[in-house]
N, C-alpha and C positions, 0 to 999 in steps of 0.2 A: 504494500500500500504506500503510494506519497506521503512522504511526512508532513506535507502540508495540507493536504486532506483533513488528519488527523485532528486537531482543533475544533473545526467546525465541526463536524459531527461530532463530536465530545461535549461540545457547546448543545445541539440538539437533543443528546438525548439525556444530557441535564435536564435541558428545557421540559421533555416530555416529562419526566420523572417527578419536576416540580409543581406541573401542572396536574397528575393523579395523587401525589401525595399530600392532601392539605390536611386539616385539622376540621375533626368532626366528633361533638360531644357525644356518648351514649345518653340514651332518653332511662328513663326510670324504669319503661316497658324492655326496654336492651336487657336493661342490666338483670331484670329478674328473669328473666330468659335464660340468660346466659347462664347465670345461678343455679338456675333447675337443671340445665343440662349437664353441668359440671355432677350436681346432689346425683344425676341420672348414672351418670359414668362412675362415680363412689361407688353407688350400691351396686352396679353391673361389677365390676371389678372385684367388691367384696364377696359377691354371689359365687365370682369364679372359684375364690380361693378357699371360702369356706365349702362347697365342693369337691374341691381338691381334697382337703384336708379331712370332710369325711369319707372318701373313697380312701384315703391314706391308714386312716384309723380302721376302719375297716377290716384293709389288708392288714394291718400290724397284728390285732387281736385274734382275728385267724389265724395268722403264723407264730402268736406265741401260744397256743394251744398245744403242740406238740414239735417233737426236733423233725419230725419227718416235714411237718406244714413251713418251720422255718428255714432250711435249708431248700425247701422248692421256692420258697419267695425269693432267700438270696441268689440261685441262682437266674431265677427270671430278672429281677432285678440287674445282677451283673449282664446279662444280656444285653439287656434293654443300654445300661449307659454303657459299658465299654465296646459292646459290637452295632446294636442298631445307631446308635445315636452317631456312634466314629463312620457309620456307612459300610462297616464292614460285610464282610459274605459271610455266612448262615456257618459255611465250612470253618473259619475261623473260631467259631461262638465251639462247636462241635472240638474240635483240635483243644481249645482253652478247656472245654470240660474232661477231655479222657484226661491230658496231663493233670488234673487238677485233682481228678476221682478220689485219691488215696486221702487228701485233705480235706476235700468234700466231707468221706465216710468218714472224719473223727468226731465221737461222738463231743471231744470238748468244744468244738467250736459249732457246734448244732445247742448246745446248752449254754455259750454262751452271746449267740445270735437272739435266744427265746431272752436273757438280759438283757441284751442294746435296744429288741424291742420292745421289752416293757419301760424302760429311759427314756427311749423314743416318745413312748406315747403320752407317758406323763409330762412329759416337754414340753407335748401340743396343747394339753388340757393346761399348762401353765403359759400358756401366752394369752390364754382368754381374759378379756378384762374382767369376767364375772370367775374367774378363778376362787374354789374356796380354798384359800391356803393352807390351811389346816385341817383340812380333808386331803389335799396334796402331800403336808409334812408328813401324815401317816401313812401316806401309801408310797409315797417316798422310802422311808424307816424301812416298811415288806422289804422291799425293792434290792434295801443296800441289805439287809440281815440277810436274803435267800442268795446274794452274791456269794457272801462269805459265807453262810452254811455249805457251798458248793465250792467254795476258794479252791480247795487243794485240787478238785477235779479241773480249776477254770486256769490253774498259774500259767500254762502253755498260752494262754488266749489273753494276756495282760496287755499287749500292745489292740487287739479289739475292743475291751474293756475300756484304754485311757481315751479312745478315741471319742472327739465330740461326736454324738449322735446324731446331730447335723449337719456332719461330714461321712455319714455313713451310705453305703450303696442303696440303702433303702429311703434316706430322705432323697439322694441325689435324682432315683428313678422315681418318685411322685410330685419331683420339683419342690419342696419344702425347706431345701434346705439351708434360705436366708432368714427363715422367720427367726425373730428378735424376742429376747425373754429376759425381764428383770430378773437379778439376784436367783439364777438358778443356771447350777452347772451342770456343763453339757457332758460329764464325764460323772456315771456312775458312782465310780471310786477315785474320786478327786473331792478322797474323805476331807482334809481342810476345808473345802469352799461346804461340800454337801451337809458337814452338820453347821460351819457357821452363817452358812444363807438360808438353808431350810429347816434343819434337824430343834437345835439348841435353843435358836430364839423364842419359841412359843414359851418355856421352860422357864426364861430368864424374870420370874418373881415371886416375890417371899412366897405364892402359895405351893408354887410348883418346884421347890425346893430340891425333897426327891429325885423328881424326876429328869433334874437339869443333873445333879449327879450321876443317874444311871446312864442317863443320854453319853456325858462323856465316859463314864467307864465302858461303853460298848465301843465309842468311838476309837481309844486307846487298846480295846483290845482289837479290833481293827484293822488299824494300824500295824500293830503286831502279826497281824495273819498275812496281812498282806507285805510286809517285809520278809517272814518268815515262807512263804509262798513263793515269792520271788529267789531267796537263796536255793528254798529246794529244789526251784525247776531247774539252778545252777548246779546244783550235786547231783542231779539226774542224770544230769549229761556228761557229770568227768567219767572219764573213762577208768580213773583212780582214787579211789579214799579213803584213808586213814580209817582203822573201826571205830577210833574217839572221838572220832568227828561228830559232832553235834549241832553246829549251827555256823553259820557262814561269818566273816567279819561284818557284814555288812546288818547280820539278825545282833551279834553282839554290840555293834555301835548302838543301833535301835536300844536296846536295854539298859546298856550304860548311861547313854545321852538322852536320845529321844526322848523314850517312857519315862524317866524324869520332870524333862522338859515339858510335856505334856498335862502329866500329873500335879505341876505347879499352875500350870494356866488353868486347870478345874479346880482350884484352891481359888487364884483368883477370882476365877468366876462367881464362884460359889459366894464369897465372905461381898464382894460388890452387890450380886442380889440378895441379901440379907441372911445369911449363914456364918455371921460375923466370928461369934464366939465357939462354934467348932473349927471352924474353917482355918483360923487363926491356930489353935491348938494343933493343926495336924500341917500346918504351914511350916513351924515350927519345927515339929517333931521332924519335917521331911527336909528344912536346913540342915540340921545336925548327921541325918543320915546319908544325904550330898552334899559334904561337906569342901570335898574336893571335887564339884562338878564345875566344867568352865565356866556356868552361870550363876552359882550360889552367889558374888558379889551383887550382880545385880539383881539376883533375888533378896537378896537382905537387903538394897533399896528399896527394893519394890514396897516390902512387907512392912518396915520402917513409916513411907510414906503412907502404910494404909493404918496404920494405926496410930497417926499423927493426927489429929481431927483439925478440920479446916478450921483457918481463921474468920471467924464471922467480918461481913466487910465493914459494919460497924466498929468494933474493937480494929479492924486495921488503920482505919481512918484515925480514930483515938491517938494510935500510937504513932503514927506517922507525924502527926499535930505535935506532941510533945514533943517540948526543949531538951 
């Protein structure tokens, strides 16, 4: 094109441009229009997804019925996102299952697929805004107790288990797997987050006292299993061991340290929600007994500070005033 062309037309079709684009108010009648239409495409949109979600639930509750019902969802599922979805051929999907058969048939990871989908599902019943949370905390509580009543049979399946549930083949093949959820982890046994976001807190005053107790002594023993779970599926596999073997460094750190460390934060807890006067006695009793633990100093501040009663802001004021 002439470089001298160029200009004028440039100039024109400014021109045109400024001539269709002017300035035009919305009328009252616009704007509630436009209002409803949006309200229209909300609820279409929400219709889809709560759809989704109960064709999701559906399948989930089926398949944790039995190991034979979850392992045919897993592998339809795997179907569905690593072969249909990547476009692959039918043959591919068929090739991935006979190499796969031997891992398929275990029955631990059939028991604990029938776990990621009862997590799963109480995941989805915990995004609802009418969620009762404490109908969730106790079926939550099932959930993690029936993990660890099966621990030893599930230690091979620890990396399924940490997995978020909504990075699982079964969110990913019902499309669910961005939905968003307050104060609730997406990992079974990601016992920290599961008793301090759901477990403990209903527990945390003077009436439930007990019960914030037992809560953490489940959670501690827990902990324990699943440290002690994980060493053994380590000694399963050496091919050599000592006959005095008895627990891994990693189960004896846990005992030394850990269980300690643990056992004082349900001290704290405890003497904070109004368990002052036992809590304090066994606070106590449990410095003297880790006495050489890496934390006892700053457990004697801790313990210090709680049994220092705050300064009323009145009397600080007082004292601040004086000469």
């Amino acid at each position: 094109m002439n470089h001298r062309m160029r200009v004028p037309i440039l100039l024109v079709c400014t021109s045109l441009f400024l001539n269709t684009a002017h300035a035009e108010i919305l009328s009252d009648a616009d704007r509630e229009t436009l209002l409803g239409n949006l309200e229209k495409l909300k609820e279409a949109a929400d219709s889809k997804v709560d759809a989704r979600f109960r064709l999701a639930l559906a399948a989930y509750r089926s398949a944790m019925a039995s190991d034979d019902a979850a392992i045919e969802l897993y592998i339809n599922c795997m179907d569905k996102v690593k072969f249909e979805d990547q476009k692959k051929k039918p043959a591919e999907f068929r090739e991935w299952k006979r190499k796969e058969s031997e891992k398929l048939s275990d029955p631990s990871l059939r028991l604990a697929l029938r776990h990621q989908l009862h997590w799963l599902i109480l995941t989805l019943q915990a995004t609802s805004e009418k969620a009762d949370r404490a109908k969730l905390a106790n079926e939550a509580q099932e959930a993690v107790d029936a993990i660890f009543r099966d621990y030893a049979k599930l230690k091979s399946q620890e990396p399924l288990l940490s997995q978020a549930v909504t990075a699982s083949v079964f969110a990913r093949a019902y499309e669910i797997e961005t939905v968003k959820v307050q104060n609730w982890p997406l990992s079974p046994i990601q016992l920290g987050q599961v008793y301090e976001q759901i477990l403990l807190p209903p527990f945390r005053t003077p009436a439930r006292l007990a019960e914030l107790r037992v809560g953490w002594i489940k959670r501690i023993q827990q902990e324990g299993a699943k440290v002690e779970g994980e060493a053994g599926g380590r000694r399963d596999d050496r091919k050599i061991a000592t006959p005095l073997e008895t627990s891994s460094a990693d189960y004896d750190r846990f005992l030394t340290e850990t269980q300690p460390k643990l056992q004082w934060e349900m001290e704290m807890d405890l003497f904070r929600n109004g368990d002052e006067s036992g809590a304090a006695v066994r606070m106590l009793a449990h410095l003297e007994k880790h006495i050489t633990h890496p934390s006892a100093r700053e457990w004697g501040d801790q313990f210090k500070a709680l049994l220092k009663p705050s300064v009323p802001a009145t009397a600080a004021k007082s004292a601040a005033a004086a000469p």
